[in-house]
N, C-alpha and C positions, 0 to 999 in steps of 0.2 A: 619442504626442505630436502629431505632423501630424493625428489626428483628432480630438483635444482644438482644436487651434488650429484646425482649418475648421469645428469646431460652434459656436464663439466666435465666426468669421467671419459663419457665417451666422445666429448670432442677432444680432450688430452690422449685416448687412444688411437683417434685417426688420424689425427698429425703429428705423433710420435711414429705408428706404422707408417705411413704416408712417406714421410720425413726417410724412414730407413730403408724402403723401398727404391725410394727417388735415388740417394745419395750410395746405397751400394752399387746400383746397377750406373749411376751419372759415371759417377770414379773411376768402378769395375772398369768399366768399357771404355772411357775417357782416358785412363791412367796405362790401359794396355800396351805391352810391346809395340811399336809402331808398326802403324800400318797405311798401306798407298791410299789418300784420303783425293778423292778428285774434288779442286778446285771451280765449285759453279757460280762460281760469279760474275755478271755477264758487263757490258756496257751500258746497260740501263740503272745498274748496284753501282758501279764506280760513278755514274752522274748522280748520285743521291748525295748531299753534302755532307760531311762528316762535323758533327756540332758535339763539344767533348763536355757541355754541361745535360747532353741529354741524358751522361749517365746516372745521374739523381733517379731521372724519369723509369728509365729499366730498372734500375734497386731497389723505386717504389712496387716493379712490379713482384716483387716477393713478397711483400706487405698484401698486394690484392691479392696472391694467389692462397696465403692463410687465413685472408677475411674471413669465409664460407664457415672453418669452422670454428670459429668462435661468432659470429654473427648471425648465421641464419638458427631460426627461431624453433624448429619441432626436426624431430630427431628422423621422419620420413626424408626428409629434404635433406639434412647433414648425410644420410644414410647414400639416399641415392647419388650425392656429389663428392663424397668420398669414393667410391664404387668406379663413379665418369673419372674423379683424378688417376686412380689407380690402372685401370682401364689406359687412357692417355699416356700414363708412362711408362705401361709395358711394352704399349704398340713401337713408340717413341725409343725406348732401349732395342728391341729389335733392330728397328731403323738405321737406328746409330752403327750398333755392331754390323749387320749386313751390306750397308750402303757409309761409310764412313765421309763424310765433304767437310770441304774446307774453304776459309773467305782470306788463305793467306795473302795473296796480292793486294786486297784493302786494308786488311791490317797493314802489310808493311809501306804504305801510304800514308798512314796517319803521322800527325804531327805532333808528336805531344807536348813536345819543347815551349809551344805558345799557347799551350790551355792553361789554365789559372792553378795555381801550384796544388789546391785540393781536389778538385774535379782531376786530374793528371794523376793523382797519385788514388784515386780511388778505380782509375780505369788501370791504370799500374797492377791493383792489386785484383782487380776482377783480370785481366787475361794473365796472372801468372796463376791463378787458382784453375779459371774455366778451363778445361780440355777444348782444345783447338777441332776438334773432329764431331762434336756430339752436335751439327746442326741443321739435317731434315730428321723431323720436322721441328719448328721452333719449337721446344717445349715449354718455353717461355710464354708463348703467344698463349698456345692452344689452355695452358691450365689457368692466364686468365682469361681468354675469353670464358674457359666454363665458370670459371669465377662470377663472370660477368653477368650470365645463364642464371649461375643459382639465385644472387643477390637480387636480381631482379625480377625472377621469378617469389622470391619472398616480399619484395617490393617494388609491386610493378611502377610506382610513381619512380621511382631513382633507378629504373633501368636507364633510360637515356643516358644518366650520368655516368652510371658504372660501364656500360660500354663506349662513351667517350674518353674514360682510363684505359679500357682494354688500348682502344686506336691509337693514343697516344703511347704507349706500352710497346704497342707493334713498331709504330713507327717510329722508337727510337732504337729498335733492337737493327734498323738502318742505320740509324745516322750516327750510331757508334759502333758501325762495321762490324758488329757480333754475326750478324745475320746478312744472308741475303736474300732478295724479294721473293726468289720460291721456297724457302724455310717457311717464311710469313704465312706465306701462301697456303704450303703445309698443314701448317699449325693451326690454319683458322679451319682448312677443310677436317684435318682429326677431329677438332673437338667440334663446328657441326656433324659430323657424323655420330661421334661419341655420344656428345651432346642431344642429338636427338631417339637414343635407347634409353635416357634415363629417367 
C-alpha cells in the first residue's frame, strides 16, 4: 500500500512539475512584448483543408500527452519519460524565444462563421488562449509522440494504436491551421531525437 501511494506521489509530482515547467515558459515567452515572428507557411499548408471539428482531435491531444504519467506501470519508465517530456520542452521554449513563427495568413483564412456553433467556439477559445508565435517545433506533436514512445513501450501490443493517435494528433495540428507541416515536422524530429536518449 505505501508503494501504491509513493507511485501516485510521484506521478502527481511530475505532472504538477511538468505542468509548471511547460506553462511558465509557454506564457513566459508566448505572452512577451511583441516580437517580429516570421510567417512559414508555405503553399503546400494553405492546400491542407482547414476541418473545424478536428479541434476535438488536438484537445484530445492533451489527454495523450498526461497518459504516461498516470498509466505507465513502474517508476524506471515514468522516470525516464518525465525526464524526455522535460528535455522536449526546454529545447521547444528556446525555439520559441530564439526563432519566434507564425501561421497568420492561415489563421486569417479560416471560416468560423459555418463550423458548428460548439467546435467554433472551442477553436474561439483555444486561439484566444494559445500565443500566436510558440510554433517550431510543434510541441504538441513532439510530447505525444513520446507519449506514444512510452505507452507502447510499456505495451508493446497497443503501440500501433497509440501512435495512430499520435498521427491523427499531428495531422490535426494542420487542419486547424495551429501548425504548419515544418512544425510537425519539427516535433516529430525533437522527440525522435529526445526520444532516442531515454
Amino acid at each position: 500500500m505505501a508503494s501504491v501511494r509513493g507511485m501516485a506521489a510521484e506521478r502527481a509530482a511530475w505532472g504538477a512539475g511538468l505542468l509548471v515547467l511547460w506553462a511558465a515558459g509557454y506564457f513566459g515567452i508566448g505572452l512577451a512584448p511583441a516580437r517580429l515572428a516570421l510567417d512559414t507557411s508555405t503553399a503546400w499548408d494553405a492546400a491542407v483543408p482547414f476541418v473545424g471539428a478536428s479541434v476535438w482531435i488536438y484537445l484530445a491531444g492533451l489527454a495523450m500527452m498526461a497518459a504516461p504519467l498516470w498509466l505507465l506501470p513502474c517508476r524506471r519508465l515514468l522516470r525516464r519519460t518525465g525526464m524526455a517530456y522535460a528535455l522536449t520542452i526546454l529545447v521547444s521554449l528556446a525555439c520559441f524565444a530564439l526563432c519566434p513563427a507564425s501561421s497568420a495568413r492561415l489563421r486569417a483564412a479560416i471560416d468560423l462563421e459555418h463550423m458548428d456553433p460548439v467546435s467554433g467556439w472551442a477553436l474561439r477559445a483555444l486561439h484566444a488562449i494559445d500565443p500566436p508565435t510558440n510554433l517550431f517545433p510543434s510541441l504538441h506533436v513532439s510530447l505525444c509522440a513520446l507519449a506514444a514512445f512510452a505507452l507502447g513501450e510499456a505495451a508493446p501490443p497497443a503501440r500501433p494504436a497509440w501512435l495512430a493517435c499520435m498521427a491523427l494528433v499531428a495531422i490535426s495540428t494542420c487542419t486547424l491551421k495551429q501548425h504548419v507541416l515544418a512544425d510537425v515536422a519539427g516535433g516529430l524530429v525533437l522527440a525522435l531525437a529526445v526520444g532516442g536518449l531515454r
